[in-house]
N, C-alpha and C positions, 0 to 999 in steps of 0.2 A: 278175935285177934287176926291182924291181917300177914299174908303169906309175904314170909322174908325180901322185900325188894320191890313192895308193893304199897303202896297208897292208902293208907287208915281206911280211909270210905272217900265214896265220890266228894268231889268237890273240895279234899284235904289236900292241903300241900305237901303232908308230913310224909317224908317216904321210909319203911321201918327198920331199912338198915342204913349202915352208914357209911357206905362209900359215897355215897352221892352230897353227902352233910356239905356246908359250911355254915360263916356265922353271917353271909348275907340278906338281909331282909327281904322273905318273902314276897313281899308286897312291893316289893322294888320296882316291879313292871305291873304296873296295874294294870288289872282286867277290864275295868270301863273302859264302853268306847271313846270316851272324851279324852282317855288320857294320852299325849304328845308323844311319851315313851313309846305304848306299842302302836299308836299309828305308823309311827319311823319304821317300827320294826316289820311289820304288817305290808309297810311299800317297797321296803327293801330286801324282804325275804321274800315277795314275790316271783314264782317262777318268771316272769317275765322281764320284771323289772334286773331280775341277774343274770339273765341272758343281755341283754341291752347294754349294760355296766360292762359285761367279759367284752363284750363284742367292741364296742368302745376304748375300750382299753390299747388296744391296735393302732385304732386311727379313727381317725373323724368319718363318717360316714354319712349318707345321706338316706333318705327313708324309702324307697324302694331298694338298696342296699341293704338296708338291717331286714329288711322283710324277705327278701330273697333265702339271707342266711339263717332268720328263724324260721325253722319246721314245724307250721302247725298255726301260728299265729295270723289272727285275719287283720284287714286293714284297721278294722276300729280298734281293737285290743291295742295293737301296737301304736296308733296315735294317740291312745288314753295313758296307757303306760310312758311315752315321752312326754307328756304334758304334765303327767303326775310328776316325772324324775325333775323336771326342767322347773316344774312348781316348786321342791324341794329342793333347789339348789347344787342339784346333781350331775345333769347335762344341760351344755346350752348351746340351745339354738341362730344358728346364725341364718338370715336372708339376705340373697346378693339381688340387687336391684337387676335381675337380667329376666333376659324374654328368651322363654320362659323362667318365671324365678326359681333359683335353686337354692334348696337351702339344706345345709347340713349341720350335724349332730355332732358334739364332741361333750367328754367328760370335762368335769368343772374340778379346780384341784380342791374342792370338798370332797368330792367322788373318790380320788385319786386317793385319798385316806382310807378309805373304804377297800380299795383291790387285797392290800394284804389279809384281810379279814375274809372275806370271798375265798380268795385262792387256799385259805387254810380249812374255810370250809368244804371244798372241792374234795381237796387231797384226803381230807377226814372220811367225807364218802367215798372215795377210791380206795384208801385203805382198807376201810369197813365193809364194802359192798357185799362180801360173801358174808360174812358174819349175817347181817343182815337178811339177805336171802334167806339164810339157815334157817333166822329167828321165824321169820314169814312163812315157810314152808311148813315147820313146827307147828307155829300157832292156827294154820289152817287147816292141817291133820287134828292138830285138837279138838277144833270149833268144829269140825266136819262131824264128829266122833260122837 
């Protein structure tokens, strides 16, 4: 029998108490990679792809702009991740026929759906942060032990 808050066995969904219950279908986000659900989910919970979105959210930008502002991100990641968001109908790209051409980035109001969703995911980790930590800190004096 598995410990109160915990998971039957690997690969179960069932978790053995019931705060976490509802009556929505498991399988609702299917686990193959074919499936359209978590690809979405998979592009848009990407750390990068949510920095690009917040960042956007401001103003239009251009790509040495957004690369300035993200810390850490090299030139390909961030051209992959706009061409991913811009494939998905999330940001769009404009080109102004000028020498040199410039071209910048703005959210699509698909995107724009999406901010209040982000911003509550944010505040949820700002809220939770120590919690968090606690839990981490715990479970790595455990695993250490």
């Amino acid at each position: 029998m598995a410990e109160e808050g915990t998971l039957e066995s690997p690969g179960s969904s069932r978790v053995t108490d019931d705060a976490c219950r509802d009556d929505r279908d498991p399988f609702q986000w299917d686990s193959r990679e074919d499936c359209d659900v978590r690809q979405i989910l998979d592009r848009i919970a990407d750390k990068w792809s949510l920095l690009v979105i917040s960042l956007l959210e401001e103003r239009t930008m251009r790509f040495n702009e957004l690369r300035r502002e993200i810390d850490g991100i090299s030139q390909r990641m961030l051209s992959v991740t706009l061409r991913h968001l811009e494939r998905d109908g999330l940001v769009q790209r404009t080109i102004y026929p000028e020498v040199p051409p410039r071209v910048e980035y703005r959210l699509t109001p698909l995107a724009c759906t999406l901010l209040g969703t982000i911003q509550s995911l944010v505040h949820w980790t700002e809220e939770h942060q120590e919690e968090i930590a606690r839990a981490r800190a715990e479970f790595d004096r455990s695993a250490g032990a």
